[in-house]
mmCIF file of the N, C-alpha and C atoms, coordinates in Angstrom:
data_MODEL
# 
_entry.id   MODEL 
# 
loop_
_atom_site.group_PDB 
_atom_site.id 
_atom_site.type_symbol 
_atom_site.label_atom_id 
_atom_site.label_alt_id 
_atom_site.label_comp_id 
_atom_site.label_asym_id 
_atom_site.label_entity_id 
_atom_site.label_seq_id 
_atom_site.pdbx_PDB_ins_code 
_atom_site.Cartn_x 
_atom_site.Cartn_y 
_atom_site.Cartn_z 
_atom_site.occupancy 
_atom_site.B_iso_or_equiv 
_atom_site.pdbx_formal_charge 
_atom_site.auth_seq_id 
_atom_site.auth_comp_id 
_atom_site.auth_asym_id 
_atom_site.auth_atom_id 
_atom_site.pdbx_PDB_model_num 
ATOM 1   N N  . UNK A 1 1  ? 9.039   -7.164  -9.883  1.00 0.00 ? 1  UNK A N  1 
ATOM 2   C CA . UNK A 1 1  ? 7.688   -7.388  -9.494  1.00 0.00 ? 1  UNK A CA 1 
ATOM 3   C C  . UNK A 1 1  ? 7.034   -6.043  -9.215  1.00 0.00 ? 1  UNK A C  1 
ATOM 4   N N  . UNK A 1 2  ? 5.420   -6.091  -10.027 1.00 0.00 ? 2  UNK A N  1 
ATOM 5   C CA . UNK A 1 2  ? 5.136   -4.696  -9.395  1.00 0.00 ? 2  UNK A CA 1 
ATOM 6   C C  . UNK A 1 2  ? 3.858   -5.046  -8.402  1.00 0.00 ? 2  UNK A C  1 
ATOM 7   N N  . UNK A 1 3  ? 3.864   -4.214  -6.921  1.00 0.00 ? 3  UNK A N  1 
ATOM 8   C CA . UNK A 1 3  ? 2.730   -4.549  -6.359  1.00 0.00 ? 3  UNK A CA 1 
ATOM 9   C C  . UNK A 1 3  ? 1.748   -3.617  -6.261  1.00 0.00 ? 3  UNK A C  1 
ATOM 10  N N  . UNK A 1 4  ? 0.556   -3.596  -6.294  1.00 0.00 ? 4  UNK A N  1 
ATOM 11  C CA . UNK A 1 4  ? -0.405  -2.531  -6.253  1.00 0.00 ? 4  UNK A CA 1 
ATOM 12  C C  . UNK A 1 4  ? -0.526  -2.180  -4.427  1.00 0.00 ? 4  UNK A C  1 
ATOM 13  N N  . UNK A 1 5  ? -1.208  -1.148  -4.120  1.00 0.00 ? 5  UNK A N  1 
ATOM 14  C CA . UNK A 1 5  ? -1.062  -0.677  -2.939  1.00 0.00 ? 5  UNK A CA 1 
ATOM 15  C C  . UNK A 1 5  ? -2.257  -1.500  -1.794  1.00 0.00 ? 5  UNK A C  1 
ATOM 16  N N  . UNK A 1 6  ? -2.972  -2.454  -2.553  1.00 0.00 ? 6  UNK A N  1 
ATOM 17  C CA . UNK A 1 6  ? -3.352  -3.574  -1.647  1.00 0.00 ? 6  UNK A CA 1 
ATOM 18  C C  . UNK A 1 6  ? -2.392  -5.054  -1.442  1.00 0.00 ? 6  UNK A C  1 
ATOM 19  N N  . UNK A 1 7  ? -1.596  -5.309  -1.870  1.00 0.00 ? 7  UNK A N  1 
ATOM 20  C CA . UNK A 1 7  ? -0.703  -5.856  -1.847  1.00 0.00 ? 7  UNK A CA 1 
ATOM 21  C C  . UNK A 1 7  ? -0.733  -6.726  -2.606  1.00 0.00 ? 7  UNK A C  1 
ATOM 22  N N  . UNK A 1 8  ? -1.356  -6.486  -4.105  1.00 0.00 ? 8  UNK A N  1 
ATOM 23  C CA . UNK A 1 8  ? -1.920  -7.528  -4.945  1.00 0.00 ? 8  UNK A CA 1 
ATOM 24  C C  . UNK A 1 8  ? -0.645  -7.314  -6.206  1.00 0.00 ? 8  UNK A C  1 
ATOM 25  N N  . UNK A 1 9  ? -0.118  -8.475  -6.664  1.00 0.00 ? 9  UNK A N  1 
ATOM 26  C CA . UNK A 1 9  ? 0.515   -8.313  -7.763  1.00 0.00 ? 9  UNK A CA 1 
ATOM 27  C C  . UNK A 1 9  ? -0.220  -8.209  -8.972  1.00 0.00 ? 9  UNK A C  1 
ATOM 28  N N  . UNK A 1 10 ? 0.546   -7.085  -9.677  1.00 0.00 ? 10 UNK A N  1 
ATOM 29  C CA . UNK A 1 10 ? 0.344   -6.859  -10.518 1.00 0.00 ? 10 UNK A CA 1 
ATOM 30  C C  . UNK A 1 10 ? 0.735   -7.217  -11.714 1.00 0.00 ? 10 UNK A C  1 
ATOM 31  N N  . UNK A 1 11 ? 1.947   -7.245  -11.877 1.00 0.00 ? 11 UNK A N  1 
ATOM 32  C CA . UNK A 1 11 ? 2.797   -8.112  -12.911 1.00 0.00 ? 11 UNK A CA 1 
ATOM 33  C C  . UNK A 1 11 ? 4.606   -8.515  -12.344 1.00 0.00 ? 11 UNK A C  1 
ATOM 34  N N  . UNK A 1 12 ? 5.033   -9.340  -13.074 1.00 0.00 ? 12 UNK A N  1 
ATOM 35  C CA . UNK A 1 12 ? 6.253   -10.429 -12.417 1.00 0.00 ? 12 UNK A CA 1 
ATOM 36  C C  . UNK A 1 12 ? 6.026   -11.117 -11.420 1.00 0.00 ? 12 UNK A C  1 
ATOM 37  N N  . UNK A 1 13 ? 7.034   -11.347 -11.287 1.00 0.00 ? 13 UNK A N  1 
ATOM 38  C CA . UNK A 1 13 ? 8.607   -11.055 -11.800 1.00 0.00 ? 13 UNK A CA 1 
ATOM 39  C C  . UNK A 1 13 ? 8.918   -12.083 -12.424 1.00 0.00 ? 13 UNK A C  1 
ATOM 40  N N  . UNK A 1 14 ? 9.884   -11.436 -13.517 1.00 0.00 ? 14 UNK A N  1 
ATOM 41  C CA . UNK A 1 14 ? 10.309  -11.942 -14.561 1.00 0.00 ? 14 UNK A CA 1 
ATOM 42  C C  . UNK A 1 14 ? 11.020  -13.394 -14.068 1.00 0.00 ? 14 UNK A C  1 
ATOM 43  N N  . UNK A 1 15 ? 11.125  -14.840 -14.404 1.00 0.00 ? 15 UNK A N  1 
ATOM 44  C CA . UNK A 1 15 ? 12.118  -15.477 -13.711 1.00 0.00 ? 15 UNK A CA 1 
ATOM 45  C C  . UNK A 1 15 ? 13.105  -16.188 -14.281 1.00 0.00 ? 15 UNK A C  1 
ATOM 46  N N  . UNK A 1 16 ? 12.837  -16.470 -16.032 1.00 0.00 ? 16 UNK A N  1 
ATOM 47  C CA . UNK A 1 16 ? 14.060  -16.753 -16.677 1.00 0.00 ? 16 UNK A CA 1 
ATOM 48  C C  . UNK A 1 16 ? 14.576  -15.465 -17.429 1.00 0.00 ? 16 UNK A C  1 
ATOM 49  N N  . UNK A 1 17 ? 14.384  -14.635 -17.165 1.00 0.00 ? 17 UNK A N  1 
ATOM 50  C CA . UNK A 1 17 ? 15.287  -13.400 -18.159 1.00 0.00 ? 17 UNK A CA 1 
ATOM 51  C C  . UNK A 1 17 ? 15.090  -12.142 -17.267 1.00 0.00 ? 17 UNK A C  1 
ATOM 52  N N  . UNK A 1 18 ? 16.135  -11.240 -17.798 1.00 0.00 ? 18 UNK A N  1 
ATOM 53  C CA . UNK A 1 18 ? 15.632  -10.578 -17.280 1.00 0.00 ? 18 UNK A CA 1 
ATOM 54  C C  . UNK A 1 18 ? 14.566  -9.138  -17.908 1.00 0.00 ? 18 UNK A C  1 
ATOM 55  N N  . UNK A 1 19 ? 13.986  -8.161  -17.364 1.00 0.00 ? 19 UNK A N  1 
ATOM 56  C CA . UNK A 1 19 ? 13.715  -7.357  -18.622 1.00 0.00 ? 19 UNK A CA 1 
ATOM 57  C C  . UNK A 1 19 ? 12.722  -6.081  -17.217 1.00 0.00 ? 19 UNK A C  1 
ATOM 58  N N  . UNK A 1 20 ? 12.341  -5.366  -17.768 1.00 0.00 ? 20 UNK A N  1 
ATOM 59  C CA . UNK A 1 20 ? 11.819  -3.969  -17.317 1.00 0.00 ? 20 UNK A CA 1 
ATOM 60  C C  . UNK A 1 20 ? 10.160  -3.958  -17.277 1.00 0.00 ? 20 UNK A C  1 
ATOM 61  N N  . UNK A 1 21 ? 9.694   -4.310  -16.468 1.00 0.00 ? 21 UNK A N  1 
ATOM 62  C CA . UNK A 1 21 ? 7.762   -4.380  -16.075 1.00 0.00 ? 21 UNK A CA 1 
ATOM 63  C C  . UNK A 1 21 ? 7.220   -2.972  -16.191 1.00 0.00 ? 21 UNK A C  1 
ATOM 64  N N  . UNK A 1 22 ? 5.987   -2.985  -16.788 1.00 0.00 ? 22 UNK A N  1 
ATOM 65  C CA . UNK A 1 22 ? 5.688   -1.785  -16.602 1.00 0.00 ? 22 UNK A CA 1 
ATOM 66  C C  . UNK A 1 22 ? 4.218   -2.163  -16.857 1.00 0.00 ? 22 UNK A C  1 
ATOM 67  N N  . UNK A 1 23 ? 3.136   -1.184  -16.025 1.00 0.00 ? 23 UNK A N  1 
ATOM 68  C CA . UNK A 1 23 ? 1.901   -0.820  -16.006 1.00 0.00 ? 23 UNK A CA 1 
ATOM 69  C C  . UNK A 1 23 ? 1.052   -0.061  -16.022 1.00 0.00 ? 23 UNK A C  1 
ATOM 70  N N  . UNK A 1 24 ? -0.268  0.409   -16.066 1.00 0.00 ? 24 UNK A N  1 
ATOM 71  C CA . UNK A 1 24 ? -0.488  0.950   -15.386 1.00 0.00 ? 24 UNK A CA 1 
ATOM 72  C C  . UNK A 1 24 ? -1.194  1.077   -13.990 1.00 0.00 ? 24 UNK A C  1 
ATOM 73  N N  . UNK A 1 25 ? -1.566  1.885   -13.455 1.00 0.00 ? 25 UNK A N  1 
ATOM 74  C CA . UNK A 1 25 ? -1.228  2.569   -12.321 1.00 0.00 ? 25 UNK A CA 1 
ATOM 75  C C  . UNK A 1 25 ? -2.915  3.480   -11.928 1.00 0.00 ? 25 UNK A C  1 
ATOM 76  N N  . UNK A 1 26 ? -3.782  3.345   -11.011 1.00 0.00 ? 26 UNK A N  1 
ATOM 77  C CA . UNK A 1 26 ? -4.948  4.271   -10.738 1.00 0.00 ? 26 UNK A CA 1 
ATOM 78  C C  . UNK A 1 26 ? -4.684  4.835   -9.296  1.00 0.00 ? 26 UNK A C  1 
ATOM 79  N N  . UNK A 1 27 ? -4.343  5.906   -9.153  1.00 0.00 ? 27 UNK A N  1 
ATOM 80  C CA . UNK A 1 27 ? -4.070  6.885   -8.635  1.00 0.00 ? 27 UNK A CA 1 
ATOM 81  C C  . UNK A 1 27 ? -4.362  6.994   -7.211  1.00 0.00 ? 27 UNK A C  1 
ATOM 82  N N  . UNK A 1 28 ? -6.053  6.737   -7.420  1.00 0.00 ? 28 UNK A N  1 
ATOM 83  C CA . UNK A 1 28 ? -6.879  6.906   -6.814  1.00 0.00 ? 28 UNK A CA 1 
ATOM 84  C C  . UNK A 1 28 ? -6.510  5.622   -5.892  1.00 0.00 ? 28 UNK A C  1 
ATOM 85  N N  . UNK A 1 29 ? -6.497  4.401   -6.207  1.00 0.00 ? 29 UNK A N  1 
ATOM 86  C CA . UNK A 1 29 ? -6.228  3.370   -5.400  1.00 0.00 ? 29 UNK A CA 1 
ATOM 87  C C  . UNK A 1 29 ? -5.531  3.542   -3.856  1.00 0.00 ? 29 UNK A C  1 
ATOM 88  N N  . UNK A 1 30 ? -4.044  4.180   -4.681  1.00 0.00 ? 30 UNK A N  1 
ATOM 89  C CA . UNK A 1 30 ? -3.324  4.803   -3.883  1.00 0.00 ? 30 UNK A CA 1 
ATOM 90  C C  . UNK A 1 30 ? -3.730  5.830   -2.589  1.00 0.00 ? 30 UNK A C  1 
ATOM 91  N N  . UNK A 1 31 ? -4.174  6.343   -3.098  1.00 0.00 ? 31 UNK A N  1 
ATOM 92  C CA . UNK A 1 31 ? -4.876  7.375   -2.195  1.00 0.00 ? 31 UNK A CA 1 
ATOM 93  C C  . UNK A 1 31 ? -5.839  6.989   -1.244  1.00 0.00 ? 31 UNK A C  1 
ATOM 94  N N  . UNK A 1 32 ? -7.199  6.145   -1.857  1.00 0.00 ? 32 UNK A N  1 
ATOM 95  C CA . UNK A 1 32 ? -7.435  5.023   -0.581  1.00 0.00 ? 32 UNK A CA 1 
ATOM 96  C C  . UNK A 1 32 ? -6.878  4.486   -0.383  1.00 0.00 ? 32 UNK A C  1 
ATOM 97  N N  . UNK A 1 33 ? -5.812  3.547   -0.474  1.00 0.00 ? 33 UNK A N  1 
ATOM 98  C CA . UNK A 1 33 ? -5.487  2.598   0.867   1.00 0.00 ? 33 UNK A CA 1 
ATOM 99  C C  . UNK A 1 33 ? -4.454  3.595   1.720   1.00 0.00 ? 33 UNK A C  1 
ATOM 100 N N  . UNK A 1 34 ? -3.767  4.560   1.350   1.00 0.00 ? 34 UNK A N  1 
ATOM 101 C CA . UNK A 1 34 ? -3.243  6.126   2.470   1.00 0.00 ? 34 UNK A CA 1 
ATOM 102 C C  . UNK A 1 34 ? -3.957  6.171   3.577   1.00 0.00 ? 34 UNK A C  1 
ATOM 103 N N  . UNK A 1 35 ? -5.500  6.238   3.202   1.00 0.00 ? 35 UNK A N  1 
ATOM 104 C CA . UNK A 1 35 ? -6.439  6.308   4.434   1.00 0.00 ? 35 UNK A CA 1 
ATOM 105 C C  . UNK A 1 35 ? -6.297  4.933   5.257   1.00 0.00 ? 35 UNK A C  1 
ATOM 106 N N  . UNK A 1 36 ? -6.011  3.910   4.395   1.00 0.00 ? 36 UNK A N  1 
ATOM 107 C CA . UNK A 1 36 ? -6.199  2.513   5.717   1.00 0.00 ? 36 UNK A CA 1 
ATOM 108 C C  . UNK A 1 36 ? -4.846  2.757   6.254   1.00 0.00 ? 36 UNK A C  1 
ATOM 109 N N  . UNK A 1 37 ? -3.907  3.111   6.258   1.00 0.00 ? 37 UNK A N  1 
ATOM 110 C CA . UNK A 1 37 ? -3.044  3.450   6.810   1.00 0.00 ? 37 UNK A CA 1 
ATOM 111 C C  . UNK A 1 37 ? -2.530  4.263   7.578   1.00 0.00 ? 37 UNK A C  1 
ATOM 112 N N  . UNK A 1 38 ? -2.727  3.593   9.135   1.00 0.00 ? 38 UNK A N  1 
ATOM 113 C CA . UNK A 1 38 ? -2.130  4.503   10.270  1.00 0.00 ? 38 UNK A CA 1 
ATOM 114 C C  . UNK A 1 38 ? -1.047  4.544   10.662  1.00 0.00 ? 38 UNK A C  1 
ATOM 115 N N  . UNK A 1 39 ? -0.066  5.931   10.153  1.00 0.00 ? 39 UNK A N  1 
ATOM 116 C CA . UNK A 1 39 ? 0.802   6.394   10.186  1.00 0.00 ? 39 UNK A CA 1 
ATOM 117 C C  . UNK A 1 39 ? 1.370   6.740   11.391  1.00 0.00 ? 39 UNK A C  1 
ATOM 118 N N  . UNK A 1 40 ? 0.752   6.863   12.169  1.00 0.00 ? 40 UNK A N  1 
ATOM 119 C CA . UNK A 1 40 ? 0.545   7.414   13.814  1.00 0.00 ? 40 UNK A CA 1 
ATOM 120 C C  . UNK A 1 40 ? 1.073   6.242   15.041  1.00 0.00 ? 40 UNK A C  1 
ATOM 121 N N  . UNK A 1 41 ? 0.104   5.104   14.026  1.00 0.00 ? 41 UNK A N  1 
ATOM 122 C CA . UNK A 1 41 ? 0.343   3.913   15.133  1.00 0.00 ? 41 UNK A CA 1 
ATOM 123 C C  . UNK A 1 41 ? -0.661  4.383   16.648  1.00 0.00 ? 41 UNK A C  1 
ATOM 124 N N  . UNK A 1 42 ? -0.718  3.664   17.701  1.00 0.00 ? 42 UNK A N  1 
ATOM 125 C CA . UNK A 1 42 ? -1.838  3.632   18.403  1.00 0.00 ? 42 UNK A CA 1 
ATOM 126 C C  . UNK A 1 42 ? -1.426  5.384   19.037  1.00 0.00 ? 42 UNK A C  1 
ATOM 127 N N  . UNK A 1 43 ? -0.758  6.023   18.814  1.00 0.00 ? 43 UNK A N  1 
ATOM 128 C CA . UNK A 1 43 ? -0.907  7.737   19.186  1.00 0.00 ? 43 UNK A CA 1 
ATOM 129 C C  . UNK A 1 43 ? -1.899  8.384   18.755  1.00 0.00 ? 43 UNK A C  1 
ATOM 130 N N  . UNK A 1 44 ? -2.653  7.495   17.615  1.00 0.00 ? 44 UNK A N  1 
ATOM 131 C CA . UNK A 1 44 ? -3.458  8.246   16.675  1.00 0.00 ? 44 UNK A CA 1 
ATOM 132 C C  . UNK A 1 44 ? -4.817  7.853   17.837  1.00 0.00 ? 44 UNK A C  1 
ATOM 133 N N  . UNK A 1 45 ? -5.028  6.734   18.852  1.00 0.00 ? 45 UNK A N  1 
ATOM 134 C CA . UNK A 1 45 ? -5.989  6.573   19.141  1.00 0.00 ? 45 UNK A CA 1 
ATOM 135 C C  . UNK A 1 45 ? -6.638  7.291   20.245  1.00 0.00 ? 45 UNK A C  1 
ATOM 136 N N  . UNK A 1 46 ? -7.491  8.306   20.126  1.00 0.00 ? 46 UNK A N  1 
ATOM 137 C CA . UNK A 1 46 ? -7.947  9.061   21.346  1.00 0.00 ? 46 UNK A CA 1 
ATOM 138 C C  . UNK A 1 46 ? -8.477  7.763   22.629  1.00 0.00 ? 46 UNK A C  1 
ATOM 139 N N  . UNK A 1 47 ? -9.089  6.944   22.140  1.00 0.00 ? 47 UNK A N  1 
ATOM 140 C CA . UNK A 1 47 ? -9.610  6.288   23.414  1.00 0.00 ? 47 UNK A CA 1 
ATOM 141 C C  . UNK A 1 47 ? -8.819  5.515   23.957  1.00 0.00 ? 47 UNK A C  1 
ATOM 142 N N  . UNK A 1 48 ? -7.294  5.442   23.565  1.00 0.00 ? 48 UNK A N  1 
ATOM 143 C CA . UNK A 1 48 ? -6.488  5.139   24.548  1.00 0.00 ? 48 UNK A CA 1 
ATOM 144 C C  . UNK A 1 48 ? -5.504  5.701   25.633  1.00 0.00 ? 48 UNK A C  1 
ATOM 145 N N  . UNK A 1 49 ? -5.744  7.345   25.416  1.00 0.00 ? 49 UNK A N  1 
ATOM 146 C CA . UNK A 1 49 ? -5.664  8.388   26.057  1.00 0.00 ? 49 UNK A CA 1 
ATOM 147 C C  . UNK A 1 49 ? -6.498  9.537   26.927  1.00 0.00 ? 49 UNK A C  1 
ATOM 148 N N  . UNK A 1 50 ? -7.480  9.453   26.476  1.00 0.00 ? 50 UNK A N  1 
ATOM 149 C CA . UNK A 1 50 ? -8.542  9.867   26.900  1.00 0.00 ? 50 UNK A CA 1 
ATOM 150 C C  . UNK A 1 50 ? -9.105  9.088   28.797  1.00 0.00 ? 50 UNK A C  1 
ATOM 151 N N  . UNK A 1 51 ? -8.585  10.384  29.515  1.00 0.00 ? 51 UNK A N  1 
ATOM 152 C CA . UNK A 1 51 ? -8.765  9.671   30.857  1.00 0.00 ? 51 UNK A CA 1 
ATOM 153 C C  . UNK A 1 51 ? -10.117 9.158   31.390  1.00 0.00 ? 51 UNK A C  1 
ATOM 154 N N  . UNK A 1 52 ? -10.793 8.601   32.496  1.00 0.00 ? 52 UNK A N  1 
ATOM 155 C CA . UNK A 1 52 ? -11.382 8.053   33.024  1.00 0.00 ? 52 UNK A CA 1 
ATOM 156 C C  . UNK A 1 52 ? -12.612 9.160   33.449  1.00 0.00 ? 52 UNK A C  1 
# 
């Protein structure tokens, strides 16, 4: 199965045989959804550190 980086399938999976998927691929996609992705987890959030 291949999934794109929104979590959308793209093609498969194969289910009576087996065999090798292939697509293509925009780059760029990738690279935005990087940004929706916080790597940090809530460390990344100043206003939950940021004192009173």
């Amino acid at each position: 199965m291949i999934v794109d980086p929104t979590g959308k399938i793209v093609a498969g999976p194969p289910i009576e045989e087996e065999g090798i998927l292939y697509t293509d691929i925009n780059p760029l996609l990738s690279i935005q959804e990087h940004h929706n992705l916080d790597i940090s987890g809530h460390y990344s959030r100043f206003d939950v550190f940021n004192k009173p």
